[in-house]
PLY file of the C-alpha trace (Angstrom):
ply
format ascii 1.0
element vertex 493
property float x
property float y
property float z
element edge 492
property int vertex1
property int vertex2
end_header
-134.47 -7.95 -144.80
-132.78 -11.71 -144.92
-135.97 -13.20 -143.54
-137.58 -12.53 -146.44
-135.84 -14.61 -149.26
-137.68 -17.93 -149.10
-134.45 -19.96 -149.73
-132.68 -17.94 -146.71
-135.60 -18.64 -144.28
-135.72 -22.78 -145.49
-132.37 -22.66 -144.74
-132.66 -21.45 -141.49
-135.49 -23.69 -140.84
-133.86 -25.94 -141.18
-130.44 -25.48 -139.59
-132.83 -25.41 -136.69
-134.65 -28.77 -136.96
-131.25 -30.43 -137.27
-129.41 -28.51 -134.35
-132.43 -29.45 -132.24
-131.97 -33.21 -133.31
-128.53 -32.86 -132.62
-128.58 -31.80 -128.78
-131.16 -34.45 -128.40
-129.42 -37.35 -130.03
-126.21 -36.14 -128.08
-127.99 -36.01 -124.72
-129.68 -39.68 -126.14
-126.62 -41.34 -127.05
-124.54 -40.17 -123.49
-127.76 -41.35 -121.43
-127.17 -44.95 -122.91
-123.71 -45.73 -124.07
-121.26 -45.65 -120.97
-118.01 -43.41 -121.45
-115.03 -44.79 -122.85
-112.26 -43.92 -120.18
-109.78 -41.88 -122.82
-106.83 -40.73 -122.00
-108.27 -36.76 -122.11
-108.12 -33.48 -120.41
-110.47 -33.97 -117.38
-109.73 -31.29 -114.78
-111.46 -31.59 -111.22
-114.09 -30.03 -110.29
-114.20 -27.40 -107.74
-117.41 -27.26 -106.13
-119.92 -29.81 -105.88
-122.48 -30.20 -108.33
-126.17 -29.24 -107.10
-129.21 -30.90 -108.41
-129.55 -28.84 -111.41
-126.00 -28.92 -112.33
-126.01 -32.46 -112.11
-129.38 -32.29 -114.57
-126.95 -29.72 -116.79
-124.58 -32.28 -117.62
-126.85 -34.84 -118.08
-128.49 -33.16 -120.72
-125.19 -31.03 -122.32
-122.84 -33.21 -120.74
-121.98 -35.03 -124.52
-121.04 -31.26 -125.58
-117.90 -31.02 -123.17
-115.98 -33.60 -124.49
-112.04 -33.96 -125.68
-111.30 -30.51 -126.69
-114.58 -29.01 -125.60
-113.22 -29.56 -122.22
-110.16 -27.54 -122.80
-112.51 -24.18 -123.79
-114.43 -24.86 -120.95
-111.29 -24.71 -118.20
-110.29 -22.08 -120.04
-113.41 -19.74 -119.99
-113.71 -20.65 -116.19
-110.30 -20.46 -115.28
-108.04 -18.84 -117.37
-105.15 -20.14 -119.19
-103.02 -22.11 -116.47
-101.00 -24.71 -117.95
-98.75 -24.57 -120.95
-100.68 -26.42 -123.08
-103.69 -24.86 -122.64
-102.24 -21.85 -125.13
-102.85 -24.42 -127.94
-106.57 -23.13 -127.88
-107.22 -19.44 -129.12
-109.15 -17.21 -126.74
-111.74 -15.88 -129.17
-114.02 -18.88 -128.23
-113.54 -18.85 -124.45
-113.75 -15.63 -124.71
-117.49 -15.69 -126.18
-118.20 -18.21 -123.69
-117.57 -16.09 -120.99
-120.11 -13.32 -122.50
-122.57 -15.54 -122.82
-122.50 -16.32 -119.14
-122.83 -13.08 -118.27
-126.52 -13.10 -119.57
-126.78 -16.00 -117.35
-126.09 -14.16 -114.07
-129.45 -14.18 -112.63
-129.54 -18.32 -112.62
-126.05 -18.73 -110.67
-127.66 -19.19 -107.57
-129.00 -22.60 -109.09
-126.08 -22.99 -111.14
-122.58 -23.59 -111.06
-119.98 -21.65 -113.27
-119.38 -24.94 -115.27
-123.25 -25.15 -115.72
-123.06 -21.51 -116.90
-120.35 -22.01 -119.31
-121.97 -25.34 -120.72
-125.08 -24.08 -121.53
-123.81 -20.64 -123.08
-121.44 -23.02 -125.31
-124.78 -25.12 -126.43
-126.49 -22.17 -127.00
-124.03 -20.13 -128.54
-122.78 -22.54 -131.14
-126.62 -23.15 -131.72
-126.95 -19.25 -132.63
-123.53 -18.99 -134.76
-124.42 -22.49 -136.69
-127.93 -21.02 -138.14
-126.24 -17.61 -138.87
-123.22 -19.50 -140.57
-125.65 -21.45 -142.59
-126.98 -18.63 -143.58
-123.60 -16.45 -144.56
-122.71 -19.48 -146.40
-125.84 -19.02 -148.52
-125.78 -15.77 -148.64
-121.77 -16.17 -150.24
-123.14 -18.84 -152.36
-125.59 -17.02 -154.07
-122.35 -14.10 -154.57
-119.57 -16.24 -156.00
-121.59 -19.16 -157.74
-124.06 -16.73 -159.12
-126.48 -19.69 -159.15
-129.01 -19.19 -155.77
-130.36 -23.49 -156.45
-126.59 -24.25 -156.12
-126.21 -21.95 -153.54
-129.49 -23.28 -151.51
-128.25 -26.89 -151.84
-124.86 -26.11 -150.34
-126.46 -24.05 -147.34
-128.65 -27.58 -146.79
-125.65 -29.53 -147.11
-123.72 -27.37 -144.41
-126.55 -28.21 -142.05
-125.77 -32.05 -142.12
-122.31 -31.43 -141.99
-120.19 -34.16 -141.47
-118.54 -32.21 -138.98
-121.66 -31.52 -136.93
-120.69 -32.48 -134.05
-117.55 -30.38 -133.63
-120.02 -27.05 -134.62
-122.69 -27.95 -131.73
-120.10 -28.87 -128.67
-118.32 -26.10 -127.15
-115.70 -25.96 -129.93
-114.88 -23.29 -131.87
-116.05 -24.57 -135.36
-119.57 -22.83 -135.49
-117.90 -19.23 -134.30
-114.40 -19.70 -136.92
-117.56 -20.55 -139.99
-119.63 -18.02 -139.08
-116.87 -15.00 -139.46
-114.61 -16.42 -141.90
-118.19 -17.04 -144.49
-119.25 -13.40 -143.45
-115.90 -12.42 -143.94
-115.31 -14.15 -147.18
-119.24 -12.48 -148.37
-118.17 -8.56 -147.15
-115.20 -9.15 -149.36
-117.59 -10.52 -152.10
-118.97 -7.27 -151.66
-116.39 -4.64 -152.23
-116.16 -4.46 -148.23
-112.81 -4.85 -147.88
-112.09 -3.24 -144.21
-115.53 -4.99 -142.90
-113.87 -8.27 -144.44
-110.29 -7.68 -142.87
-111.85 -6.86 -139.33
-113.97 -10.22 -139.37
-110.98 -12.30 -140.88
-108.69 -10.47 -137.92
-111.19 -11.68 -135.33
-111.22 -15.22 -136.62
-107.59 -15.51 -136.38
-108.15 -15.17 -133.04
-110.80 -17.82 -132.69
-108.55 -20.62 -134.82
-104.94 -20.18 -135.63
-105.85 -21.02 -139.49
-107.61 -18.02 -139.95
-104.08 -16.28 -140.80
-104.77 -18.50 -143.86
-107.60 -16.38 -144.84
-104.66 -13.66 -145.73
-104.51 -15.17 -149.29
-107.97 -13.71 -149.91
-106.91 -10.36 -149.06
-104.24 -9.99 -150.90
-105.75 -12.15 -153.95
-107.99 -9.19 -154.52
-105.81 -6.57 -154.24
-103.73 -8.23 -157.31
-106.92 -8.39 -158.59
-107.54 -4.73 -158.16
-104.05 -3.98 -158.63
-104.01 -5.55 -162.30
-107.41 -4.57 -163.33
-106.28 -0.70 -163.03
-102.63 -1.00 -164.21
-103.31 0.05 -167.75
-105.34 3.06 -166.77
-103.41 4.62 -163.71
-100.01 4.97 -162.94
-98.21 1.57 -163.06
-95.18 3.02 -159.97
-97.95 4.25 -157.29
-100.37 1.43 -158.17
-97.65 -1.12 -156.89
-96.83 1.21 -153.45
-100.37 1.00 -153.29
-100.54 -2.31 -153.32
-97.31 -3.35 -151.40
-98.99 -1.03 -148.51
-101.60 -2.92 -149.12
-100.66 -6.47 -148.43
-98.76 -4.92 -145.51
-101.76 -3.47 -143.95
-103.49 -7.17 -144.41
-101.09 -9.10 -143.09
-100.36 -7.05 -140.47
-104.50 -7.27 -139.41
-104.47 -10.72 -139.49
-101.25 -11.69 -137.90
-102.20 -9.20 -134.98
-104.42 -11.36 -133.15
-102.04 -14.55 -133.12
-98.76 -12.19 -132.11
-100.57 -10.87 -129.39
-102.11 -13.94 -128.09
-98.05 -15.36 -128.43
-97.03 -11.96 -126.62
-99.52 -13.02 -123.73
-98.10 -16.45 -123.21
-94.49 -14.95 -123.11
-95.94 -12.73 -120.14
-97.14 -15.60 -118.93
-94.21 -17.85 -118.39
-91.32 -16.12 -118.89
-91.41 -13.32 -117.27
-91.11 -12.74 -113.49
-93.52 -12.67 -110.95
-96.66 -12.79 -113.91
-97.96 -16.36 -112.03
-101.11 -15.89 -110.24
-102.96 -18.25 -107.63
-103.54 -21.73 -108.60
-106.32 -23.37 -106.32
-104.59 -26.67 -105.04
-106.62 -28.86 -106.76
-105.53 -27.82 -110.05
-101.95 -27.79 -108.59
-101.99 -31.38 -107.84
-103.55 -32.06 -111.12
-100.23 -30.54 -113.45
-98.23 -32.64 -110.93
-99.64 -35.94 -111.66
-100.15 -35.19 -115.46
-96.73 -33.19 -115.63
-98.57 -30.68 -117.11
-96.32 -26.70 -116.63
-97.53 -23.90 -114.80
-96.19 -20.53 -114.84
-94.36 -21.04 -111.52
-92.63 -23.53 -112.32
-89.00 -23.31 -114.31
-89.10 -21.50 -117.42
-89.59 -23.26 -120.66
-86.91 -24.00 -123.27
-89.13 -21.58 -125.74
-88.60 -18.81 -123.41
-85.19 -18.21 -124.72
-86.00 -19.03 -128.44
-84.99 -15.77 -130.66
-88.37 -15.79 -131.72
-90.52 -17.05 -128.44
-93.61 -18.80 -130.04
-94.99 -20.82 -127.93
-97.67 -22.49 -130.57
-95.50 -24.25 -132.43
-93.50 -25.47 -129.46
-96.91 -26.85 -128.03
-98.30 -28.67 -130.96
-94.48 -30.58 -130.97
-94.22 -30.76 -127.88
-97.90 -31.99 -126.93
-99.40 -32.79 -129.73
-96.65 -34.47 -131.71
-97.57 -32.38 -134.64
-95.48 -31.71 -137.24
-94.40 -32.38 -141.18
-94.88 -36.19 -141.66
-94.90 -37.32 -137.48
-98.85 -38.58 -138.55
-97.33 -41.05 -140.73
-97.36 -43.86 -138.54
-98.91 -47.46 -138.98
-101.08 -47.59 -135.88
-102.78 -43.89 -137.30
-104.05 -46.07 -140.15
-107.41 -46.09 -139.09
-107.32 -42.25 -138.62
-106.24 -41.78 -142.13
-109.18 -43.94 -142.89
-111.44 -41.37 -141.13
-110.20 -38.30 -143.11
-109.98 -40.03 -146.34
-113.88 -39.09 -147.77
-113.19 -35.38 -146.98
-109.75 -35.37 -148.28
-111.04 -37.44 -151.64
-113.78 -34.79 -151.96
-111.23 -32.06 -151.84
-109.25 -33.54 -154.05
-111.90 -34.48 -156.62
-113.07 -30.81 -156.45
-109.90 -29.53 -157.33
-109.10 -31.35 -160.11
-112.39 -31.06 -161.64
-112.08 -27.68 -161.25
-108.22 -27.28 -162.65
-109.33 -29.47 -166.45
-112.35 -27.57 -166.78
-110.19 -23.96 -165.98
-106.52 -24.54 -166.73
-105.82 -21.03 -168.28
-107.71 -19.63 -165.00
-105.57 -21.44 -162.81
-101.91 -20.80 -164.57
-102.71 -17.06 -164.40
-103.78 -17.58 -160.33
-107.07 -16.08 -161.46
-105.79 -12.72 -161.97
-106.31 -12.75 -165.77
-109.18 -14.62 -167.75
-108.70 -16.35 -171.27
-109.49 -14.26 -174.23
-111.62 -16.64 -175.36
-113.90 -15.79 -172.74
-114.48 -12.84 -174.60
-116.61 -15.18 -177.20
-118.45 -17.56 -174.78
-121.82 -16.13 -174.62
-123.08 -17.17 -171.24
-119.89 -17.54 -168.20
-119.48 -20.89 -165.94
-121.90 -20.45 -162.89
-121.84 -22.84 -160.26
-118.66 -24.18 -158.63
-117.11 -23.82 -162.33
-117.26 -19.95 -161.91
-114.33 -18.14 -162.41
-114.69 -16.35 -158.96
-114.59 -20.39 -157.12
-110.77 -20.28 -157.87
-109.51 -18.53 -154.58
-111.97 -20.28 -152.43
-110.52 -23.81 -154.09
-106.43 -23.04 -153.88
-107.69 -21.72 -149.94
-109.13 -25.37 -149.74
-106.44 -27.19 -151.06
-103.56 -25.55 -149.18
-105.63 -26.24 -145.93
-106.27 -29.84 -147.01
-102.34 -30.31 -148.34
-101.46 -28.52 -144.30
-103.72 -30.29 -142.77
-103.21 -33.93 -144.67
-99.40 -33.43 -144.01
-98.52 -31.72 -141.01
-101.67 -32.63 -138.47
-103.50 -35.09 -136.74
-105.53 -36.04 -140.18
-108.55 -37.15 -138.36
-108.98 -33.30 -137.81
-109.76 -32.65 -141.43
-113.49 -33.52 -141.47
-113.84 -30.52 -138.66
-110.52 -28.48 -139.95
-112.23 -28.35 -143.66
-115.54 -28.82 -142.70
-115.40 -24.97 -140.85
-113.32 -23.44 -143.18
-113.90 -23.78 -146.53
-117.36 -23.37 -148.59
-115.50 -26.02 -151.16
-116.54 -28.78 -148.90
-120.73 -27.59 -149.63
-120.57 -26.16 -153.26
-118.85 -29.26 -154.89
-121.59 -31.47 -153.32
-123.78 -29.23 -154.47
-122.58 -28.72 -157.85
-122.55 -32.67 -158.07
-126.16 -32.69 -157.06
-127.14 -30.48 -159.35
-125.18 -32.17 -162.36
-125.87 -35.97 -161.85
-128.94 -35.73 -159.85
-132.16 -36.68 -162.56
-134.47 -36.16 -159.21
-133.41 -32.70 -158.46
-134.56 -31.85 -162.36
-137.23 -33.68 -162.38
-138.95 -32.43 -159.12
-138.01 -28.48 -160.31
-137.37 -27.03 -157.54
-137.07 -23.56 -157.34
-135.62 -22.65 -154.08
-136.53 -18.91 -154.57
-139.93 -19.72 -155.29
-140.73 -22.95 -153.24
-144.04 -24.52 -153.99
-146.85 -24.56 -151.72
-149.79 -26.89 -151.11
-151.89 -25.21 -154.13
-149.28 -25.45 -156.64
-150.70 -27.12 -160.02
-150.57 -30.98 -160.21
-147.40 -32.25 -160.94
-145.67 -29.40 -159.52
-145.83 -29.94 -155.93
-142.24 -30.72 -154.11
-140.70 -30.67 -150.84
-139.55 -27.21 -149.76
-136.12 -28.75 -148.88
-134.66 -30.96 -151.83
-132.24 -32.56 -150.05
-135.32 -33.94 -147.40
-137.26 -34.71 -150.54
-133.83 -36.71 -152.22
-133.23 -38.31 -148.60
-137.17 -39.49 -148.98
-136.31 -41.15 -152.73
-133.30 -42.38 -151.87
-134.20 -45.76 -153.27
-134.55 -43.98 -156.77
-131.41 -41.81 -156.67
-128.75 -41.54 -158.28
-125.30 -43.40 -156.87
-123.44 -40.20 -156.39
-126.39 -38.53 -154.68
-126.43 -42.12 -152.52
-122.65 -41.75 -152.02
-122.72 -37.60 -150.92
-125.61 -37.81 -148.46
-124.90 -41.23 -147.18
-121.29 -39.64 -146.34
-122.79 -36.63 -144.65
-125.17 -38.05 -143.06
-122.93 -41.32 -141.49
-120.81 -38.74 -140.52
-123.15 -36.46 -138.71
-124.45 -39.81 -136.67
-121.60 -41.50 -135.96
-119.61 -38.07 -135.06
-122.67 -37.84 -132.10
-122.36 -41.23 -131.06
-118.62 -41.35 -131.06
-117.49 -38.36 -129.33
-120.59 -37.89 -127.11
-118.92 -40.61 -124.96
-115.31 -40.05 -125.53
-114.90 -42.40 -128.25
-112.02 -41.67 -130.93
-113.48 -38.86 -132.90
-112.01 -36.23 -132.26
0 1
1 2
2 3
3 4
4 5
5 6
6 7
7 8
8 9
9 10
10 11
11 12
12 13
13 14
14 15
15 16
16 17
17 18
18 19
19 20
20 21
21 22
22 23
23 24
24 25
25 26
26 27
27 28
28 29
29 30
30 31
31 32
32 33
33 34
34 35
35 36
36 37
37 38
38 39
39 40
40 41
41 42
42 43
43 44
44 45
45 46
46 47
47 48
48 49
49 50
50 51
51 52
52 53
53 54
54 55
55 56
56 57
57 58
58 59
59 60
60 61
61 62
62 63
63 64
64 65
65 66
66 67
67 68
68 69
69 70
70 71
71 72
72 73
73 74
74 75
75 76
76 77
77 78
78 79
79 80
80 81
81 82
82 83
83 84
84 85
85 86
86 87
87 88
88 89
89 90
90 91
91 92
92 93
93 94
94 95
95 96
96 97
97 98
98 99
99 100
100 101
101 102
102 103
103 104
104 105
105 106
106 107
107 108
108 109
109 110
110 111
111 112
112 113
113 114
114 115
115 116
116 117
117 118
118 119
119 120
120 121
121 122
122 123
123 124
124 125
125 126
126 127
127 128
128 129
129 130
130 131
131 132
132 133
133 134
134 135
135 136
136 137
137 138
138 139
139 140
140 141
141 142
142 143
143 144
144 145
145 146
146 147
147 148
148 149
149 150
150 151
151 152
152 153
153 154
154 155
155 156
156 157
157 158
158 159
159 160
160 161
161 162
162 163
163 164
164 165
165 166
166 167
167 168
168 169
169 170
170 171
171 172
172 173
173 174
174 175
175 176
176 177
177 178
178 179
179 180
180 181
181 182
182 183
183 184
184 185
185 186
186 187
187 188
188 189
189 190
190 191
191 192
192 193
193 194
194 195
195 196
196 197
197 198
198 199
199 200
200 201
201 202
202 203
203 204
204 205
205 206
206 207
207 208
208 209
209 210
210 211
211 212
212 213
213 214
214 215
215 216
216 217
217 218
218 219
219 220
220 221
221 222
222 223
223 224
224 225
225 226
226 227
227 228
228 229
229 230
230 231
231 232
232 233
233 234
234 235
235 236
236 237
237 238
238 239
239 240
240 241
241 242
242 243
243 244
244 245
245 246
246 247
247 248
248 249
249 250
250 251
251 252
252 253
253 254
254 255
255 256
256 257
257 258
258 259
259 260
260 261
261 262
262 263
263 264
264 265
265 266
266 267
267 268
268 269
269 270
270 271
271 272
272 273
273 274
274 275
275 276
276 277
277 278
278 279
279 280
280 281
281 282
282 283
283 284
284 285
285 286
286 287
287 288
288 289
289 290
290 291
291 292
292 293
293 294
294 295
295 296
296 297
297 298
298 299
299 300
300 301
301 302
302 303
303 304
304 305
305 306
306 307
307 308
308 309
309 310
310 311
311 312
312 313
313 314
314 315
315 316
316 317
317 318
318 319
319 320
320 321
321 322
322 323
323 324
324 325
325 326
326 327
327 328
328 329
329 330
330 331
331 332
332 333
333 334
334 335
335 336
336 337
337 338
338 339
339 340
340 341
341 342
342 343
343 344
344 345
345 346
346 347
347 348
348 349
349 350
350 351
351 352
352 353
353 354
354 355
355 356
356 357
357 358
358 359
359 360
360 361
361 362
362 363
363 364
364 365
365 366
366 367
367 368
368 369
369 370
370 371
371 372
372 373
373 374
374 375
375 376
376 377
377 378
378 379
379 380
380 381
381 382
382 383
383 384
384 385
385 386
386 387
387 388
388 389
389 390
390 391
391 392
392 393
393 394
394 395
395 396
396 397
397 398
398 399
399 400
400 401
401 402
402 403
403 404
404 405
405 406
406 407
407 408
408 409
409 410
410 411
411 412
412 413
413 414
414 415
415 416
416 417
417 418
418 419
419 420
420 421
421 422
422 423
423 424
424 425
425 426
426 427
427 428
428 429
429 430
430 431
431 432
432 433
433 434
434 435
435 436
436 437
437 438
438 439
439 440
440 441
441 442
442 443
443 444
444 445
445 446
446 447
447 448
448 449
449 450
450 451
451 452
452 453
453 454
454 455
455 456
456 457
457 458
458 459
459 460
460 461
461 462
462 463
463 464
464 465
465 466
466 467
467 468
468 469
469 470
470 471
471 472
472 473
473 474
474 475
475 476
476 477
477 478
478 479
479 480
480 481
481 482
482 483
483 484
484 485
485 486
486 487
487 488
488 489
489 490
490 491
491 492
């Protein structure tokens, strides 16, 4: 069993110390700081709030902010207005589960309350197991469990660790796409398609995920074409890539298919309660009774993309504007880590790269000992997954998304750190830690560590090294300010 591995249970341990800092610094830093008065998705309120409701929100209130807000109306009261379709049902969905195990309390407690705490506690559940997948992936694919343990650690000061303790989706899309990615790691390949499918419908950049599919069915598909009929081996694999991107793209066509129901065609509306009315007619927002939309009669009907334009203003280049400096700013250290990842790994790998990974150098064939690490010849997929998503998202969305949009996505974001930790770190080398056999209080003199390197780096910091100063200082700004920011519906969204 998991618990077992020494490494798996530090990690856990602490994923759990910081998630528990993390809902008390949130529930700290609304107390104090007044909300800023953004202009936000802030739906009335039905019912009154009771006593403990009103202690609910004071204590998980920071949690429902900007976009938490929309998962929350949506778990509670379906999807009403048009733009409420921008956010996937997987997560409401969970939500609305968790509730359930809440029943017995909603004599005390409002819906809302309900559907607060089961966000709080759910993304509390699905951030420790996600730390753990991602360790558990590590230690497959890097083939190095120190490297492995560091990025696990890393991934629980996230810089996005704010968006994967609110009731976002972050915590739920990292959890199945890093299981996903391991079952595939494994040979698992229907286990990994099923979790992949399921994350589509949590975040609609899961259909990205595809590319690892099919990237190891041209792996399989090349391996045996010298052995096995060349002519059924490629039906094979054309079926193949069918059958995945069929899985994946299921979730988002249906989802689409719902909306068209929705609003365009006849008598699908449902009752609106008249607050919520009122509420579309002050902030123009549509409702299904209203006149169809222009999207309706599109020859393919996607709503998605006609939101984010419409709504959002997304779209190839439309970021590019002078006033979005400062959010440019914000995404720069994630998009410069990216970056610096990929290129690092390109000049050490170029053969690797120019054959996609499919086919190594024969001069591996006299190397005695392969990269491990992040230089491993099995990183490539994960690091073309993490650039597409970073060239997407640095092009063609709201940039100040990537921390969040990379930061739940990709396990580039933790094993380059990691790597970099590892490489330029004296400390780490000198204190030997073995994160598979941590040291305990009767270790011999001289030998005696932290469990957790990354506590026992944050306690030299004085003595570090400046890229160890420049990786956690990132993270660890990030994870602070990202709680103080949004918590009170400052820009960070």
């Amino acid at each position: 069993m998991w618990p077992q591995d020494p490494s798996r249970k530090e990690v856990l341990r602490f994923a759990v110390s910081c998630r528990i800092l993390t809902l008390i610094l949130q529930a700290l830093f609304n107390a104090i700081i007044p909300d800023h008065h953004a202009e936000a998705f802030s739906p009335p309120r039905l019912a009154p709030l009771g006593f403990v409701d009103q202690l609910v929100e004071g204590l998980l209130g920071g949690l429902s902010r900007w976009d938490a807000e929309h998962f929350l109306f949506i778990a509670e009261h379906g999807y009403l207005y048009e733009h409420n379709f921008a956010f996937f049902p997987g997560f409401p969905l969970a939500l609305l589960v968790g509730t359930e195990l809440l029943r017995p309390l909603r004599g005390l407690l409002s819906l809302r309350s309900c559907l607060l705490i089961s966000a709080a506690s759910l993304n509390f559940l699905f951030f420790m197991l996600a730390a753990v997948a991602l360790h558990d992936l590590g230690c497959l694919v890097l083939h190095c469990p120190r490297q492995a343990f560091y990025a696990a650690l890393l991934f629980c000061l996230s810089p996005a660790n704010v968006f994967l303790a609110a009731g976002y989706s972050e915590a739920l899309f990292a959890l199945l796409t890093f299981s996903a990615m391991g079952q595939l790691e494994r040979g698992r390949v229907w286990t990994s398609g099923l979790l992949f499918a399921i994350a589509t419908g949590v975040r609609s950049n899961g259909l990205v995920n595809v590319g690892f599919l099919m990237h190891s069915q041209c792996q399989g598909f090349f391996s045996s074409l010298t052995m096995l009929n060349p002519l059924r081996q490629l039906l094979k694999l054309m079926a193949s890539l069918f059958l995945s991107v069929f899985t994946l793209g299921l979730p988002f066509a249906l989802f689409q298919y719902y909306a068209y129901t929705q609003f365009c065609l006849p008598g699908s509306a449902r009752p609106i309660p008249e607050p919520l009315i009122q509420l579309a007619v002050d902030k123009d927002y549509r409702i299904a009774e209203g006149n169809e939309p222009p999207w309706c009669f599109w020859d393919v009907p996607l709503m998605y993309s006609y939101i984010q334009d419409v709504y959002w203003n997304v779209g190839f280049l439309k970021y590019y504007e002078l006033r979005q400096v400062p959010n440019f700013l914000l995404a720069t250290p994630v998009a410069i880590l990216v970056a610096w990842a990929t290129w690092t790994y390109v000049t050490t790998h170029p053969w690797l790269c120019l054959t996609l990974g499919l086919q190594r150098s024969k001069n591996n064939k006299t190397l005695k000992k392969p990269d491990l690490g992040f230089l491993s010849p099995q990183v490539f997929v994960y690091l073309v997954h993490a650039a597409v998503l970073l060239l997407f998202g640095g092009l063609c969305m709201h940039v100040q998304v990537l921390t969040r949009f990379l930061g739940s996505s990709t396990p580039i974001v933790y094993w380059f750190p990691a790597h970099l930790l590892q490489d330029q770190e004296p400390l780490l080398r000198s204190l030997k830690t073995v994160p598979s056999k941590p040291l305990t209080e009767d270790s011999p003199p001289g030998q005696k560590v932290p469990r957790n390197p990354i506590m026992g780096l944050l306690y030299h910091w004085k003595i570090c090294s400046p890229v160890t100063r420049y990786i956690l200082g990132y993270f660890l700004t990030y994870w602070l300010l990202g709680l103080l920011l949004h918590c009170n519906f400052l820009p960070w969204t």
